[in-house]
Every structure is written in structure tokens, then in C-alpha cells.
N, C-alpha and C positions, 0 to 999 in steps of 0.2 A: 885492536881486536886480537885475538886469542887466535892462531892457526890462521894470521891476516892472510899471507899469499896465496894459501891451499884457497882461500873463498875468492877472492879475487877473479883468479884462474880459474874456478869452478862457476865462480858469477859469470865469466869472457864465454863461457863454454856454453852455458844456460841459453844467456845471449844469442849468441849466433845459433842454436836449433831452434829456438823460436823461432826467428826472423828467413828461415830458409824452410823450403819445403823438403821433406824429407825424399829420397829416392823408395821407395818401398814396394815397388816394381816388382821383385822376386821374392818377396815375401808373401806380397798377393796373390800372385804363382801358385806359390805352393799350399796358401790357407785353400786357396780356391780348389785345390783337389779333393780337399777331404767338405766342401760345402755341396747342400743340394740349391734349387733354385726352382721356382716359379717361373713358366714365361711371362712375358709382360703382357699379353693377353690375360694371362688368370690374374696377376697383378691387380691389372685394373678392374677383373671382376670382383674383387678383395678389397677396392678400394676404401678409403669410411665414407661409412653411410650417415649423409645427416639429411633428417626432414626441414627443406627449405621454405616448404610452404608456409607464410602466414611468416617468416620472419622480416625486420625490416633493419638490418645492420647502421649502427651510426654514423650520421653524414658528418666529418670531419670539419671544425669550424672554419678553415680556407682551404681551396683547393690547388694547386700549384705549390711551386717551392716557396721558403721562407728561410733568410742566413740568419744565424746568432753570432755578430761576432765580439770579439773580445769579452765571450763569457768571465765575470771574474772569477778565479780561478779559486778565493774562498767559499764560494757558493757548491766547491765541489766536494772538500773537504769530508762533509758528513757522509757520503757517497763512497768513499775510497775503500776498497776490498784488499786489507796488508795481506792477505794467507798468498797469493801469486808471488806479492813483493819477497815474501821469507825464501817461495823455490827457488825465484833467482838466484838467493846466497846458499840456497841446497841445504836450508837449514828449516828441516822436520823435526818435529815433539812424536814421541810414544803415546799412544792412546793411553788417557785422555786429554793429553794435552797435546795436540795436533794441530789444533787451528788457534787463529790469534783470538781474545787476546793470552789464551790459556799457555800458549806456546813458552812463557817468558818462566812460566811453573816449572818446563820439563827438565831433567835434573841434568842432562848435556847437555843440549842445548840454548836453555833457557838463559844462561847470563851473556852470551853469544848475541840471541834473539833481540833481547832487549838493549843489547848496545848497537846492532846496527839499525834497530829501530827509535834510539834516541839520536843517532845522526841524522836518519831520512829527517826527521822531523824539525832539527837547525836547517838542513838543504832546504826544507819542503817551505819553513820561514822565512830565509834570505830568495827563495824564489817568487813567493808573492809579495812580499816588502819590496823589492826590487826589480816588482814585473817582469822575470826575466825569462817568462814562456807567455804567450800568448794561447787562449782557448778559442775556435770558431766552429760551428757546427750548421751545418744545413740540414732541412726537412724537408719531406713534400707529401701531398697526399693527391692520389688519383682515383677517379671510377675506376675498378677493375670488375670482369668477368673472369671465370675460369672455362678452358674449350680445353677437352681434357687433360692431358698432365703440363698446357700452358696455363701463365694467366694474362690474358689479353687487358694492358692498361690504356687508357682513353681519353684523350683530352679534355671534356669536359663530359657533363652529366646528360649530352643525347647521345653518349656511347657509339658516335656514329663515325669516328675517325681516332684508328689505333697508334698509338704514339710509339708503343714498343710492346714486343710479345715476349714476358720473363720466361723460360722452359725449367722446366724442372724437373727431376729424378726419382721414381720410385722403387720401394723397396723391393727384390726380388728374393732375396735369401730366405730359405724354407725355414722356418723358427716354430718349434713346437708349439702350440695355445695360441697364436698368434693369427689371430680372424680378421687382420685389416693388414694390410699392407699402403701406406701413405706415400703421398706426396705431399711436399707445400700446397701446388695449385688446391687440394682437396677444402684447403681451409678455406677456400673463396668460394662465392656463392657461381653455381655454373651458368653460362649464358643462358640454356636454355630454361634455367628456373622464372626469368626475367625479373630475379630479385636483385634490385640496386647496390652493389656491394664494392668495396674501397680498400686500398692498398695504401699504406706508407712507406716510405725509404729515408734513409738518413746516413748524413758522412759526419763523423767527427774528428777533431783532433788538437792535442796539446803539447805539438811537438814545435809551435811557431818561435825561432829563435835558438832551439834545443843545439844549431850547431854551433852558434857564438856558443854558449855552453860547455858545451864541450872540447871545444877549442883553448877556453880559457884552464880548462883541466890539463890539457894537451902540455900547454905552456911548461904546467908545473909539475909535469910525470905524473900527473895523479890520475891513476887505475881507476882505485876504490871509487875518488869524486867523478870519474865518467861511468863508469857502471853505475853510482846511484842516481845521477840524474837520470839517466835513461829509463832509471826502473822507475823511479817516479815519474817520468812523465808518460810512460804505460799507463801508470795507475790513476794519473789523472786525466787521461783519453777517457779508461775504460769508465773512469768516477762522470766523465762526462756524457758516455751514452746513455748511464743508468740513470742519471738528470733531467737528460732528454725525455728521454723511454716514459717516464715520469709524467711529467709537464703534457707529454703526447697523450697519454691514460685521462689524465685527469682533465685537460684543458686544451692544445690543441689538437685531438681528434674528440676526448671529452667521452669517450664509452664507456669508463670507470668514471666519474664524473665526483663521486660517493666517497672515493678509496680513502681508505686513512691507514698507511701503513708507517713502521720508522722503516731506517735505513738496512736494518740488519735482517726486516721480511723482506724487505725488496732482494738483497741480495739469494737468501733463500729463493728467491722466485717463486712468490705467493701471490701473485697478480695474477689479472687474466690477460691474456696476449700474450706472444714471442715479438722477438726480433734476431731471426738467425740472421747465419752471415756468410758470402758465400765464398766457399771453401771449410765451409766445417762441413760436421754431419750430415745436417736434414740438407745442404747442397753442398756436393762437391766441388762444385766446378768456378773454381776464379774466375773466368772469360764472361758469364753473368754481370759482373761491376763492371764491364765496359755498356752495357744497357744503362745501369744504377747511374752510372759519372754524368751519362745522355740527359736523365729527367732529372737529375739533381743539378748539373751545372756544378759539379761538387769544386772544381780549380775556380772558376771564376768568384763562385761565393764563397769557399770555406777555406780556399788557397789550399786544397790535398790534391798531389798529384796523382795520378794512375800510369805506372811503369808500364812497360812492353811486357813486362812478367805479370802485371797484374800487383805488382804491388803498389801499397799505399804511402806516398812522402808529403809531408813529415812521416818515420816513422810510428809515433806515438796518435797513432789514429787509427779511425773502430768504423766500422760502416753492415749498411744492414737493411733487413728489409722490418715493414712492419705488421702483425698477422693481430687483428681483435678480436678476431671468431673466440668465444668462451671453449669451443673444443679444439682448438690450435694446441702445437704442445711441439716440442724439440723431440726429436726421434736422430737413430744413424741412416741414412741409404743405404750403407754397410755396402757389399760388393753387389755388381750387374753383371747381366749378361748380353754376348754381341747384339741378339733381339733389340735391345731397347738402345745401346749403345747408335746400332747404326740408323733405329729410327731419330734418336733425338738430336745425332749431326743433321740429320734432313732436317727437323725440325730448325735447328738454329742455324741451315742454308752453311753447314761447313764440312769438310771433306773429314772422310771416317777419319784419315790417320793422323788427322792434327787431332781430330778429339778423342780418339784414346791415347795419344800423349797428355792431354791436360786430364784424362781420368784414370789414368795410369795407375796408382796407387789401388785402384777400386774395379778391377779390372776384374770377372770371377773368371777369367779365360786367357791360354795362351792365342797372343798374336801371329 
């Protein structure tokens, strides 16, 4: 490859800011001076408004968890989104050749692009010829209610014994035209509707083996071969949630039942349903998947560990929650204020100042 080291070391670099959370503490600091803010009282008077009456959300074709393991890992193939695989190597097209496959057109890039995308695809060949990643993944689906910005999930369908209360984050940032301010919980039907409504979570990952892998790269000084396996086995995590995600639409929860998309609307995300994940946007907060790990059993069935950080091992694993509501939809929390901070430690029974440590980043106030 063409400027091999510069990518390399740029790929080493890519690497490690993904896989760590960023410090952004003072930068929140200072956005948060010039933002205005909602209390979470008007908040939630802002919340969306959906007419529940007379709806009856789909009941999920089993309830409890379910493992897939040793997904084969060509099933995931058609699934795999290269545009992530290219930031790794830091290697962008000019519009309009920015995303793959057009990337291979752009007039610097392009012969770059397309030679470290004819490597992944010998590695991505000697990896399933050779089995030498394992895919497993868990599911589950529960009753759930929403008791306002929680959503209370329930062992079974008399709703009468809570298994776990998810908490979740609403917007407070004052946004011009913006006549709703969400939560997740909004997307669930609230208790006191008494409309029957259900929740999914899911762990995945295709990182099973990834350190023999990498070890055998180790051997032989090779960079470049532990950087690409790594990005490939990202890509076939992430090829595996969107698999799931799928199969859950269409057949085990079954609310799209109808859908007939290819692979390349799915990734556009032309479905109906989310599945955020927490620590992105629509929830901030890592400490949530120590619930998720609880009603998934995610170690004992999917062999994915959950660190003291909240992180996921194997690395190359995706986890997440599941929303069917036709008006569900990905949003930011964007930044909060103390208000909602300090009710929603009470809410999840934890002391203020561990949890503005974990929402740190998102903080719209000095501590």
C-alpha cells in the first residue's frame, strides 16, 4: 500500500478512540454556557404525544431470552457496512465519491481504497474457510410498561412482578421548532394506558477467538494484519446485529412481518423500529447494560463479558435495546441539567456523584 505506515499508525490511532471513551468534560463546560435549557418538569410536559387508545403493539413470538450461537459467519456477509471499515484506514472520497462502493472512483484515494479493500476480503476468506472467529448472539423479549421516563420490564404477561426498571434520559436542551422533547421510555406504551406493550434487548459479538488472531499477527510483526482483523471483526459484530435486528422485524418479534427490504435499505435504516445502544445518543449512560447483561444472561449465553467500565469482551460486539413503536426513531439527549441528573440517580438508587461521573460528557452545568 501506497503511504503504508502513515495508515497503519493512523488505523493504531482510529483504533484506540473508538474503543475508549473520550474525556469531554470541559468541553461540555463550556458548550453548556452558551445553551439554554428546559426544566425537566416542562420536559416532560413536551413529551410525545401518542394516542394509545385502541392500539394493540405485537406480542413477540417467545418471551424470555433465546442464544444463537455459532452464527455462521457467511450468513453475515451481505450485512457488512465497508464505509466505518475505510475511517479506520482514514481513507475519505470527495463528494461524490465518499461512501463505498464509489470510494474506489475518488482520484486520491480510490487506488488506496480499493487495495486495502481487496486485502480485507483474502483475511475476511481465510477467516471463514478457517473458522477462525466464532459469531454468538442473544435475544430476549419482555412485557414492558413505561411509569414516566422509566420503563418497568416484567416477567411475564400478568405484569405483576418487575424484573428490572430500564431509566432513561430526556431531552432538555431548548432547540428552536422543536414541540417534543423524548425519551426512549416515550416509545412504550405507559402503565397507566393498560395497553400490553413489549421490549427487546440483544448482545452480540464476533470477536470469539479474535485473540489467537491476533497473536498469530503478533508473531510476525504484522501491524497492518492486526489492525484488519480487528476492523473486520467490528464489521462483522456490527453485520451481526443488523442480522438479528432483522430476523427480530420480520420473525422473532414478527411486527414487520411483510418487510421486504435488501441489505443496503436496511443500512439506510428504512425499517420501522430502533435499536439504540447505551452510551450513544438517545442514552448516555453505560451503567444501563449492567441491567441488559441481568435479563440477557449475555456471559453465560453469548460468552460477552461486561467490564467494571462497562465495557464489552470480546471487543467486536454490539448490544442494545429493541423499540417497535412505528414512531420510535434515534434522537441526541444532547446535554441535561442538575434537575433531572439528580432525580434520575434517585431513580436508579445511585449516589449524585458517581452519576455525574458516568454523564460527564453531558453535563449542561459546572459541578
Amino acid at each position: 500500500i501506497s503511504s503504508y505506515s502513515s495508515r497503519v499508525s493512523a488505523a493504531k490511532s482510529s483504533l484506540r478512540l473508538s474503543s475508549r471513551r473520550e474525556d469531554t468534560t470541559a468541553t461540555a463546560r463550556e458548550a453548556s454556557r452558551t445553551c439554554m435549557f428546559k426544566s425537566l418538569a416542562q420536559a416532560r410536559g413536551m413529551a410525545l404525544r401518542t394516542e394509545w387508545k385502541g392500539r394493540a403493539p405485537a406480542k413477540p413470538s417467545f418471551l424470555g431470552k433465546r442464544k444463537y450461537a455459532n452464527v455462521p459467519l457467511e450468513e453475515l456477509l451481505p450485512y457488512i457496512d465497508w464505509n466505518p471499515f475505510f475511517a479506520v484506514w482514514q481513507l475519505r472520497g470527495k463528494y461524490p465519491n465518499r461512501g463505498y462502493p464509489r470510494i474506489f472512483e475518488d482520484e486520491t484515494v480510490g487506488a488506496e481504497a480499493k487495495k486495502v479493500f481487496d486485502d480485507a476480503q483474502k483475511m475476511l476468506k481465510s477467516i471463514c474457510d478457517g473458522r477462525k472467529l466464532q459469531a454468538n448472539a442473544v435475544a430476549a423479549f419482555y412485557p414492558a410498561n413505561a411509569v414516566g421516563d422509566d420503563i418497568e420490564v416484567y416477567e411475564d404477561d400478568t405484569r405483576t412482578k418487575v424484573l428490572e426498571t430500564l431509566c432513561t434520559l430526556r431531552q432538555q436542551e431548548l432547540r428552536e421548532e422543536q414541540g417534543e422533547y423524548l425519551a426512549m421510555s416515550d416509545f412504550i406504551a405507559p402503565k397507566e394506558s393498560g395497553v400490553a406493550d413489549y421490549i427487546g434487548l440483544f448482545a452480540v459479538t464476533a470477536g470469539i477467538g479474535m485473540d489467537k488472531l491476533l497473536a498469530a499477527h503478533e508473531e510476525k510483526n504484522d501491524d497492518y494484519g492486526k489492525i484488519m482483523a480487528q476492523a473486520l471483526g467490528d464489521r462483522l459484530a456490527e453485520a451481526l446485529a443488523e442480522k438479528l435486528h432483522r430476523d427480530v422485524r420480520v420473525s422473532e418479534w414478527g411486527y414487520s412481518a411483510d418487510e421486504q427490504m435488501d441489505a443496503e435499505d436496511m443500512l439506510k435504516v428504512k425499517y420501522q423500529g430502533i435499536r439504540p445502544a447505551p452510551g450513544y445518543p438517545s442514552q448516555p449512560d453505560h451503567t444501563e447494560k449492567d441491567k441488559m447483561w441481568k435479563l440477557l444472561q449475555a456471559q453465560d449465553l453469548a460468552s460477552i463479558e461486561l467490564t467494571e467500565s462497562m465495557a464489552m469482551l470480546p471487543a467486536a460486539s454490539v448490544s442494545g435495546l429493541y423499540f417497535a413503536n412505528p414512531e420510535s426513531k434515534y434522537f441526541a439527549v444532547g446535554k441535561i441539567q442538575k434537575d433531572q441528573v439528580t432525580d434520575y440517580a434517585a431513580r436508579k438508587q445511585m449516589d449524585l456523584e458517581t452519576c455525574e461521573r458516568w454523564l460527564a460528557p453531558m453535563l449542561g452545568y459546572d459541578r
